[in-house]
Backbone as CSV, one residue per row, in Angstrom:
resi,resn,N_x,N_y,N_z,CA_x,CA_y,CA_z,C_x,C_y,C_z
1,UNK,198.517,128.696,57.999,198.288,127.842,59.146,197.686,128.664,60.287
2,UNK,196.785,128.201,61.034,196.032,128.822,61.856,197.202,128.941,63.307
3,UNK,196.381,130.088,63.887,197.344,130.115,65.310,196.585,129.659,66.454
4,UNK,197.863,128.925,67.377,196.611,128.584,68.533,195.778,128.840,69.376
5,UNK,195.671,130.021,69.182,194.589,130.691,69.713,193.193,130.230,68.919
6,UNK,193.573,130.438,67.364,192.614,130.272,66.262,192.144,128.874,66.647
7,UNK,193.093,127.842,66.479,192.881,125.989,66.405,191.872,126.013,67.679
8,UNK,192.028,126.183,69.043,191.464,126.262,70.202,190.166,126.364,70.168
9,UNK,189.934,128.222,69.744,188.510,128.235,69.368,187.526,127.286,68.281
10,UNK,188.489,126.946,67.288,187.868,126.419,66.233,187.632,125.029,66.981
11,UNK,188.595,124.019,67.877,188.214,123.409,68.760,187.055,122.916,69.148
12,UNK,186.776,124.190,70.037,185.835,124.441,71.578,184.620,124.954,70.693
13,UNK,184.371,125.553,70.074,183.355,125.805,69.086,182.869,124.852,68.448
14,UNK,183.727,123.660,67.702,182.951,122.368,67.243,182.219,121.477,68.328
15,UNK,183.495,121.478,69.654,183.044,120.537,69.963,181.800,121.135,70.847
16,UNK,181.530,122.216,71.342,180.392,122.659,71.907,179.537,122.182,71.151
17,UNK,179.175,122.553,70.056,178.256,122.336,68.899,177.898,121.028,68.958
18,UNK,178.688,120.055,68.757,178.481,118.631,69.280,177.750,118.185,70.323
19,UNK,178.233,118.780,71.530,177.616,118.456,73.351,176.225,119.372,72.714
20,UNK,176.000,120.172,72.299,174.594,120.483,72.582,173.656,119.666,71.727
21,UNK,173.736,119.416,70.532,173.108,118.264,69.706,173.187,116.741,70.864
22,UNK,173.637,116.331,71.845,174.159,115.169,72.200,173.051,115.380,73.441
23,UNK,173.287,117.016,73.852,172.331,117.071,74.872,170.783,117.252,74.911
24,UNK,170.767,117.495,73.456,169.576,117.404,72.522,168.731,116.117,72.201
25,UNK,169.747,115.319,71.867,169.459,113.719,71.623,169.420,112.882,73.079
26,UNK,169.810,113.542,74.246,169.333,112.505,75.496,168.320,113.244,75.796
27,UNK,168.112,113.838,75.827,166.286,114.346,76.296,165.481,114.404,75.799
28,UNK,165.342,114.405,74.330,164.971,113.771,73.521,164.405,112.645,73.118
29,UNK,165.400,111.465,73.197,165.406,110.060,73.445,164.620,109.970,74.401
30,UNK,165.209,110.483,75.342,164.474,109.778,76.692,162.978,110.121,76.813
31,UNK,162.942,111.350,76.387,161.220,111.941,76.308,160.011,110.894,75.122
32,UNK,160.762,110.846,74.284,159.903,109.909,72.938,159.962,108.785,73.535
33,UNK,161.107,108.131,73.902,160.953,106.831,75.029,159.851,106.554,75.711
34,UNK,159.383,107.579,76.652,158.389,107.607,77.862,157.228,107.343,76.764
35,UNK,156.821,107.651,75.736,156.010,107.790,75.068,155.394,106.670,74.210
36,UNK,156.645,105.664,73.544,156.645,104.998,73.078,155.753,104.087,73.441
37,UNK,154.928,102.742,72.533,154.112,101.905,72.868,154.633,100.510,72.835
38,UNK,155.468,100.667,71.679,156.412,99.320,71.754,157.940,99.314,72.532
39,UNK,157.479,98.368,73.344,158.576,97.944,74.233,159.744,98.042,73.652
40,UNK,160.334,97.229,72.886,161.915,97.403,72.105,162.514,98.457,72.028
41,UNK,161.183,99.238,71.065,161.634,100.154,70.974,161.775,101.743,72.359
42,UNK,161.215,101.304,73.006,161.591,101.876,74.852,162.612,101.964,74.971
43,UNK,163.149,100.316,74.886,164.486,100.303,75.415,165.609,100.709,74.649
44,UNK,165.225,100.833,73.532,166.177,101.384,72.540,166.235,103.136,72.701
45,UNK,165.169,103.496,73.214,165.484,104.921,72.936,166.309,105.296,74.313
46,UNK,165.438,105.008,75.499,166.236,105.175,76.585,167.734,104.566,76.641
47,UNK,167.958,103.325,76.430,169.481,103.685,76.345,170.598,104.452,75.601
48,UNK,170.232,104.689,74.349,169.989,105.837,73.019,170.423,107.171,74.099
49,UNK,169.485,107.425,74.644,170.104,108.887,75.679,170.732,108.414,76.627
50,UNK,171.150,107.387,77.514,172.265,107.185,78.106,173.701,107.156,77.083
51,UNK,173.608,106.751,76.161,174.868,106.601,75.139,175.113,108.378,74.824
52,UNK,173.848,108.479,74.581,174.058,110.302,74.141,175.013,111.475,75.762
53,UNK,174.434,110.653,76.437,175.380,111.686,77.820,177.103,111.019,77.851
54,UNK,176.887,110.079,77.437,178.240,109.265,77.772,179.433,109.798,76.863
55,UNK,178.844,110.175,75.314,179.118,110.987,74.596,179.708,112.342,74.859
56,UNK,178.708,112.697,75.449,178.869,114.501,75.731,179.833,113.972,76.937
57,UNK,179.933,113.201,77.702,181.022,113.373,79.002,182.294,113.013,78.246
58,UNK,182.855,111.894,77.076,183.647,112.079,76.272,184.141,113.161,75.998
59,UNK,183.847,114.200,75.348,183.952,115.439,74.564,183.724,116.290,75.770
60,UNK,183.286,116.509,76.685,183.598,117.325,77.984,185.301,117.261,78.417
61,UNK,185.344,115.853,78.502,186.823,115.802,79.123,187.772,115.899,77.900
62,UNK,187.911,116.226,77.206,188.400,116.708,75.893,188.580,118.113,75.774
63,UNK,187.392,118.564,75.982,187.739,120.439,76.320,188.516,120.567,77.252
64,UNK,188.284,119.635,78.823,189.229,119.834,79.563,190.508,119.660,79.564
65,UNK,190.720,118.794,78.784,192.401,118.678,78.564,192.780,119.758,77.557
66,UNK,192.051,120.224,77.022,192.438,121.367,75.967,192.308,122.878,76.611
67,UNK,192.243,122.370,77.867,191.808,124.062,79.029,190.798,124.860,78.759
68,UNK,189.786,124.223,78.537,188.298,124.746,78.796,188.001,124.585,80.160
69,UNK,187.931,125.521,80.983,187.508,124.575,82.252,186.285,124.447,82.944
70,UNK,185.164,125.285,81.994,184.109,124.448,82.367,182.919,124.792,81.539
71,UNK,182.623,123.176,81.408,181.930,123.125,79.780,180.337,123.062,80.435
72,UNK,178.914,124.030,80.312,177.961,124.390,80.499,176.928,124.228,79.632
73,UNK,176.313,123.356,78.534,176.088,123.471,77.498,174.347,122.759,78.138
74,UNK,173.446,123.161,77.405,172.149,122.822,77.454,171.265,122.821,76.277
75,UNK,171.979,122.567,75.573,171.202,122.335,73.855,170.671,123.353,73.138
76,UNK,169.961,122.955,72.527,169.899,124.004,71.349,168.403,124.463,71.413
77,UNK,167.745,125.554,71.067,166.316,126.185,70.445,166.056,124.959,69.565
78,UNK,165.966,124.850,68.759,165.323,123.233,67.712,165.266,122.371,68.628
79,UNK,166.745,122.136,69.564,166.134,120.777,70.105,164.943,120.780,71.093
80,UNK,164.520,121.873,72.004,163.531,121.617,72.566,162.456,121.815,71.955
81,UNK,162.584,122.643,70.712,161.454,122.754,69.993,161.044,120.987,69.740
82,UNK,161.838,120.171,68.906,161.633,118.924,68.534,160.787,118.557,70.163
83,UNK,161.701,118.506,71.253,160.682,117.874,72.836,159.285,118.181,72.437
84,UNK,159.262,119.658,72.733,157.621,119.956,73.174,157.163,119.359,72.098
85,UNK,157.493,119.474,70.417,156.405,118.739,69.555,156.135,117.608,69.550
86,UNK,157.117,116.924,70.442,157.064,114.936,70.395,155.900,115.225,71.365
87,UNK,155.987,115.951,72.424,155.613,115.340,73.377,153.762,115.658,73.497
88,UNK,153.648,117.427,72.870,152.034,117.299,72.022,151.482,116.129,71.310
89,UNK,152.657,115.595,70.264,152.113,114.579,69.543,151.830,113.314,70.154
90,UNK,152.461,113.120,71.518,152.003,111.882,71.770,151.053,112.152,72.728
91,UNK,150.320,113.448,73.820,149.823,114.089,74.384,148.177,113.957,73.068
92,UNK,148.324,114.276,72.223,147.176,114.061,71.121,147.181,112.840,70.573
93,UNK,147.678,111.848,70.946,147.485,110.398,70.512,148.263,110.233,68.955
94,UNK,149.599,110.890,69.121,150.210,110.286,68.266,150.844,109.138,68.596
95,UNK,151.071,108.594,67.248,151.334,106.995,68.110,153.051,106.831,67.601
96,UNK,153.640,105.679,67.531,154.721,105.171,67.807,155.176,105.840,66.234
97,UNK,155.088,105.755,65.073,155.280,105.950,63.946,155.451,107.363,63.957
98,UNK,154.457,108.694,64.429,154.534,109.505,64.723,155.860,110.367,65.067
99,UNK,155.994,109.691,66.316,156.575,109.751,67.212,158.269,109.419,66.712
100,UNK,158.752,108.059,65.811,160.003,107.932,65.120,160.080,109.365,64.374
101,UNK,159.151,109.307,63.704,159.249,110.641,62.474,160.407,111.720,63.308
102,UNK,159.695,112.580,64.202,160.479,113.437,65.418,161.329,113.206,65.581
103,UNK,161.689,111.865,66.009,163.204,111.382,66.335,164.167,111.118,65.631
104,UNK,163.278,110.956,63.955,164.616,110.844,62.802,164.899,111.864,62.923
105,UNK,164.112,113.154,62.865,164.784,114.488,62.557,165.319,115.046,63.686
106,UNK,165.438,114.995,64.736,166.242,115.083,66.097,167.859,114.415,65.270
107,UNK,167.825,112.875,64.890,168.919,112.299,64.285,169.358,112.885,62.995
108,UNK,168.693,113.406,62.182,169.659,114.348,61.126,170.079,115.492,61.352
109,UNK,169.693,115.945,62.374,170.448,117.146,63.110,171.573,116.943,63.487
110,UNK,171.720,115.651,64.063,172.970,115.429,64.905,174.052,114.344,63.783
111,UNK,173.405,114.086,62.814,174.261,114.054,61.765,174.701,115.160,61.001
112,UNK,174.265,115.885,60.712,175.080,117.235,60.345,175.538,117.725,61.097
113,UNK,175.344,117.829,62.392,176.065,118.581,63.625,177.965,117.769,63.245
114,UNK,178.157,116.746,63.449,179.098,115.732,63.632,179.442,115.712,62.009
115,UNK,179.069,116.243,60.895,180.002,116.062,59.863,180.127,117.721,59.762
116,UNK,179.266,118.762,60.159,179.940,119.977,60.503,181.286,119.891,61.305
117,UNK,181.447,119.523,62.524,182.844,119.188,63.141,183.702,118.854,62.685
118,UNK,183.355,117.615,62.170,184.282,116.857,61.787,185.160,117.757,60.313
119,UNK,184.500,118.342,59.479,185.054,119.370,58.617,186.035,120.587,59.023
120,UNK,186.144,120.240,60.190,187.208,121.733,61.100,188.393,120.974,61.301
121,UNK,189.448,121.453,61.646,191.093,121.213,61.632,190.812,120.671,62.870
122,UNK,190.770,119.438,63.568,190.740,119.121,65.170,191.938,118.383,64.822
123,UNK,191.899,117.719,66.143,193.376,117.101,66.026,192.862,115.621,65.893
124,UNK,193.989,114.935,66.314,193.666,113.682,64.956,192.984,112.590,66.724
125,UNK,193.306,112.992,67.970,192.602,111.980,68.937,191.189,112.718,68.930
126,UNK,190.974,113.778,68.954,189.933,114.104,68.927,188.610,113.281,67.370
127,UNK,189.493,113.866,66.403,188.991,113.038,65.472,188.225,111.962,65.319
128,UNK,189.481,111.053,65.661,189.229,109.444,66.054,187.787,109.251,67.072
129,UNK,187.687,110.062,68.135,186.366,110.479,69.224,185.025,110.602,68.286
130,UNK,185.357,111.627,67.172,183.623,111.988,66.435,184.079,111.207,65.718
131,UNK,184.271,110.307,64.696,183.997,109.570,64.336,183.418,108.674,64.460
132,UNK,184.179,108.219,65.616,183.446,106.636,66.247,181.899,107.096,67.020
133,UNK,182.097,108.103,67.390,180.485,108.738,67.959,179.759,109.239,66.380
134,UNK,179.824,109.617,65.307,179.093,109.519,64.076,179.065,108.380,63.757
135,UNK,179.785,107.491,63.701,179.409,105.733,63.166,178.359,105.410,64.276
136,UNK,178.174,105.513,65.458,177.052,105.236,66.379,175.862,106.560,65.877
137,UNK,176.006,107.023,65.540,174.716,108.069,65.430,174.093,108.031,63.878
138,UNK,174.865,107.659,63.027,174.411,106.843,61.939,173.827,106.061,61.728
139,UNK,173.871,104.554,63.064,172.945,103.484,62.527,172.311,103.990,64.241
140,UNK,171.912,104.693,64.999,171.111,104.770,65.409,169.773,105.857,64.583
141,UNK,169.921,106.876,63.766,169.381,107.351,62.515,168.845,106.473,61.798
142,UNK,169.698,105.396,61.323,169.220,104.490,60.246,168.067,103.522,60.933
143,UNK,168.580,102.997,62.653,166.993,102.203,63.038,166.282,102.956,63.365
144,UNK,166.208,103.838,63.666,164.364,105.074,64.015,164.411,105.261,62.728
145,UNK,164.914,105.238,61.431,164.331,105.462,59.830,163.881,104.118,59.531
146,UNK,164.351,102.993,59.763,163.958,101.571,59.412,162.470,101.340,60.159
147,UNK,162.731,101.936,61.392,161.528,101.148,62.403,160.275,102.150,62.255
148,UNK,160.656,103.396,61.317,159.638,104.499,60.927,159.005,103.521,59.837
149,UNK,159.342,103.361,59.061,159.422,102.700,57.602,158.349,101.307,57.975
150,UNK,159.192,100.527,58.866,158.348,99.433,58.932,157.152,99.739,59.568
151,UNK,156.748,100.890,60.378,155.736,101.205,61.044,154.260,101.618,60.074
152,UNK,155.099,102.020,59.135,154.350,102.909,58.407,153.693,102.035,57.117
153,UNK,154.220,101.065,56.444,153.920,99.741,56.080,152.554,98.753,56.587
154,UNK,152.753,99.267,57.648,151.658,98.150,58.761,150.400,98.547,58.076
């Protein structure tokens, strides 16, 4: 059995890992958003990164009750790599289809990010937290893969 020192880190280490994928996916979102040509899908991405901060402020106050006291996180190398390439591609007239492509793979990042976690000893409220935030990041994955799909059809 791990000691709590061990559980803590193993903790604060997942859930960091999490907030930076989350902080990855609102700037992200919001950047391919600006970009986007179809309306719906605008509004889907931009609120997409409001859900993604709302997330990370979840799991912020979670470290804090676990005495982290102050959580600093600004994403990851890939994820801005993914920005600047959305944002060339739509800068060179990539268009909306393009543009999903980027954002699925922004979203399988942050699906493995969240079943990486979720594979660590957390405790069981925390748990209950990535879960219900992987069931939302699942079928938001699955519509930028659907709305890739149907794009690409046309």
């Amino acid at each position: 059995m791990a000691t709590d020192t061990a559980k803590n880190y193993e903790l604060e280490s997942a859930l960091k890992s999490v907030i930076n994928i989350l902080e990855d996916g609102q700037k992200g979102l919001a950047e391919i958003g600006e970009h986007l040509k179809d309306e719906t899908l605008r509004h889907f991405f931009l609120a997409e990164s409001l859900k993604r901060a709302n997330f990370r402020g979840e799991l912020e106050n979670e470290l804090h009750r676990h005495g982290v006291p102050d959580v600093r996180e600004s994403g990851t190398t890939s994820g801005a790599l993914y920005r600047a390439w959305a944002d060339l591609k739509a800068k060179l007239g990539g268009g909306d289809h393009t543009l999903l492509e980027t954002a699925e793979q922004g979203e399988d990042d942050a699906k493995r990010v969240y079943k990486d976690a979720l594979d660590q000893e957390l405790p069981l409220p925390i748990r209950q937290v990535l879960t219900e935030q992987q069931t939302h990041i699942i079928f938001s994955h699955d519509f930028v893969r659907d709305r890739r799909n149907a794009l690409r059809s046309k």
